[in-house]
C-alpha positions, 0 to 999 in steps of 0.5 A: 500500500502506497504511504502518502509523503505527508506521513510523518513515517514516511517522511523521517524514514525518506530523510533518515534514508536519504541521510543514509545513502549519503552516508553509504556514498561516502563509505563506498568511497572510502572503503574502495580507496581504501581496498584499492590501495591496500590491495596495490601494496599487496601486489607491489609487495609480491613483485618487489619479492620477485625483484629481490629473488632475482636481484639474488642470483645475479653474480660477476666473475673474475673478469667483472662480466654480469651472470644472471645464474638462474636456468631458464625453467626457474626463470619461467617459474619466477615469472610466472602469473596466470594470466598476466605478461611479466618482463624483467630487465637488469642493467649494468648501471656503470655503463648502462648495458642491459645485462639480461631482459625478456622485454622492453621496460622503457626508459630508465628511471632517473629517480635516485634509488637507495640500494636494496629499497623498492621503487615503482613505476607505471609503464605503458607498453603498447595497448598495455599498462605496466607496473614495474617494481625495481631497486638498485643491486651492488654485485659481490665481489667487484661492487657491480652497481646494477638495476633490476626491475621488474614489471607485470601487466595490472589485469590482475590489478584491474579484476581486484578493483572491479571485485573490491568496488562492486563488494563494497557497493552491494555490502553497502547498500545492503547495510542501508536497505536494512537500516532503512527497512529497520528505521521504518520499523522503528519509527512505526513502533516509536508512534504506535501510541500515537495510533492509539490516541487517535483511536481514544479521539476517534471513540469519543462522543463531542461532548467529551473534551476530557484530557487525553493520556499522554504518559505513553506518547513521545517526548517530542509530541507530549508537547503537542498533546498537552496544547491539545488538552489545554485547547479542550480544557478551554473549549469545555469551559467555552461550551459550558459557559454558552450552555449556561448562556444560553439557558439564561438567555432563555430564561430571560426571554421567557418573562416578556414572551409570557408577558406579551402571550398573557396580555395579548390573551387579555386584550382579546377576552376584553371589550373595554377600551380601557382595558385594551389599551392597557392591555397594549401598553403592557404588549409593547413594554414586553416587545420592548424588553424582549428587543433590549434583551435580543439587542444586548445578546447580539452586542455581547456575541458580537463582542466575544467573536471581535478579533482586535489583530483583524478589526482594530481601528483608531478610536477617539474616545473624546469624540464617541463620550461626546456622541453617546452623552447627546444620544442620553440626553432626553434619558437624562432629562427624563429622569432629571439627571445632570449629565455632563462630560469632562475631556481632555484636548487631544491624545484620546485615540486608542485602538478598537472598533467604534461600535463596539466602544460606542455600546461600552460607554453607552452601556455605561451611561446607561447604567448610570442614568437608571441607578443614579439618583433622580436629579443627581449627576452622572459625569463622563470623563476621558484624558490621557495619563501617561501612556494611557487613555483614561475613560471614567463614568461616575454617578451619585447614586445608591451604590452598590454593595461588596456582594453586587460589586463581586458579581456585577460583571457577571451576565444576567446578574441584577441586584434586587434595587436594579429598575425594571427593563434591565437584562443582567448584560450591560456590564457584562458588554463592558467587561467583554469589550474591555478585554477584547482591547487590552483595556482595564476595568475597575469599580469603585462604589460604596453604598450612599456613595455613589459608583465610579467605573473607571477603564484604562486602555493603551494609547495609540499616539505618543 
């Protein structure tokens, strides 16, 4: 069955392979350098004996004349090798006369030659290559200086390399074919565990995001798999708290859809106009708060999925505390609230999206207007301090006690003083936001003291 290349088995055994038929060249070379040049000495060696050999049973007589005193069928003897064509020749070097040879060597060697020590030569007689083994002779008993070589074709020679050449190639690629085949092995059981947690994830149902066991995987993938287990450990926590989400969303549309269900039911028993239109009244409050509460779940989803590397833009917060206070006012008046803004010139910018800093300080203001005091103030301030913008919303209202302001944030939580038509999620909204922008949040409120949410996020200007 054909392995995909994108198979980490597959892809370490191609790596550790290709690694190994470097390696495997380089050892070829090596070792065949090496057999060649130790099975030349081998050869060099037999000849240079051959040379010594004869070199021995050369002798001069009284009348100082060369005598080569060998007879014929030991000279055939010495200088027989199947197969190969071997010719000596030896040389009165006094006057450079060829005493004896059965073949031309070629020229003399000039190299100086220290007597009794080998030398060699490579001669190309004809069509054929030669080596040549020669030294330098003194002849007893007038100190007869002689040179006695002898060469022997390399067909030998050529058959050793070739053999020694195609043993080392087979030898290797034999070792690598079965490191290779060892290494897949190996590799397929180093990741066995990792077949058998893919097994577990694949048996599991999509609710259980419990840890996966790691005590049996490779060191290098432990890595990976506590990051996977950190990611469902975050997406249990995501899933349960949209669960909880979700119930209370539901929880919270039930009451106006009821409400509307009830009152529409007693507007259509009902004959009096009176009752009708308060039948109506009540129909439109519930529309009213089921809408606000569907706006504020819509805001906060919105605000849960901004990615601020993607949707990030310049936002001046001067300007949107301006806007969101002229957007308040008939609330304000309303209620008979002086609502007023303090800012700093310039320096207010800040990176964010505009809508969603638009429904944070709105959210804000908000709560402020309907937890103020009636014919209080509620004050919006923005300025810069130091590296940050500073965005502060402060009423004189009732405050809020050590318990709500624990839990204040907390979506669908409302203290029991919160007016009717509240849905648990503005400040929640606010917290969301503020995070999703590095911004930070804090609560300063006492009971009869009045509340100050104060958020700091980092300037985008020097």
């Amino acid at each position: 069955m054909a392995i995909p290349m994108n198979s980490l088995r597959a892809r370490l055994t191609a790596r550790l392979g290709l690694a190994l038929a470097v390696i495997g060249v380089f050892g070829t070379i090596v070792a065949y350098t090496l057999g060649v040049k130790y099975a030349n000495l081998a050869y060099d060696q037999a000849l240079f004996d051959d040379v010594t050999t004869l070199a021995g049973q050369i002798s001069v007589d009284e009348h100082g004349s060369t005598l080569l005193n060998l007879p014929t069928a030991a000279l055939k003897w010495l200088l027989a090798d199947e197969g190969e064509i071997v010719i000596f020749r030896v040389t009165d070097l006094r006057t450079r006369r060829i005493v004896a040879s059965n073949g031309d060597l070629g020229n003399f060697s000039d190299d100086p030659v220290v007597t009794g020590q080998p030398a060699y030569r490579d001669v190309r007689n004809g069509r054929q290559n030669l080596r040549v083994a020669y030294t330098r002779y003194v002849a007893a008993p007038n100190d007869v200086p002689l040179l006695v070589e002898i060469g022997e074709t390399t067909g030998k020679r050529d058959r050793m390399t070739r053999a020694i050449f195609a043993g080392t190639v087979l030898f290797m690629a034999t070792m690598i074919a079965v490191a290779v085949g060892l290494v897949w092995r190996g590799v397929a059981t180093a990741l066995a565990p990792l077949k058998l947690l893919e097994s577990e994830a694949t048996q599991r149902s999509g609710t259980d995001l419990k840890p996966l066991d790691a005590v049996n995987a490779p060191e290098e993938v432990r890595g990976l798999i506590d990051a996977i287990n950190r990611l469902m450990a975050r997406v249990s926590s995501v899933m349960e708290s949209q669960s909880h989400f979700i119930a209370n969303a539901a929880h919270q549309l039930r009451t106006p859809l009821a409400g509307l269900r009830l009152q529409a039911q007693l507007a259509s028993k009902t004959t009096q106009p009176e009752t009708m239109r308060d039948s109506l009244a009540e129909v439109e409050a519930s529309a009213a708060r089921a809408a606000h509460l569907i706006d504020q779940i819509l805001v906060l989803s919105r605000a849960e999925a901004a990615d601020p590397l993607v949707d990030s833009q310049i936002v001046d917060l001067g300007r949107i505390s301006r806007q969101v206070i002229e957007q308040y006012l008939p609330l304000a008046d309303q209620r008979r609230i002086d609502l007023g803004y303090e800012g700093g010139a310039g320096g207010l910018e800040v990176a964010g999206n505009e809508v969603l800093f638009t429904e944070l300080l709105g959210n804000l203001v908000d709560n402020a207007l309907r937890y103020g005091k009636e014919a209080g103030h509620v004050t919006v301030e923005t300025r810069k301090d130091g590296d940050e913008v500073l965005l502060m919303v402060s009423d004189d209202g009732a405050g809020f006690t050590d318990i709500d302001r624990d839990q204040v944030f907390q979506r669908f939580y409302r203290p029991d003083s919160s007016p009717q038509g509240g849905a648990g999620l503005g400040l929640a909204i606010v917290r969301e936001i503020a995070e999703r922008y590095s911004g930070h949040l804090t609560l300063e409120s006492a009971p009869g003291h009045g509340s100050r949410f104060e958020l700091r996020f980092p300037c985008v200007t020097p």
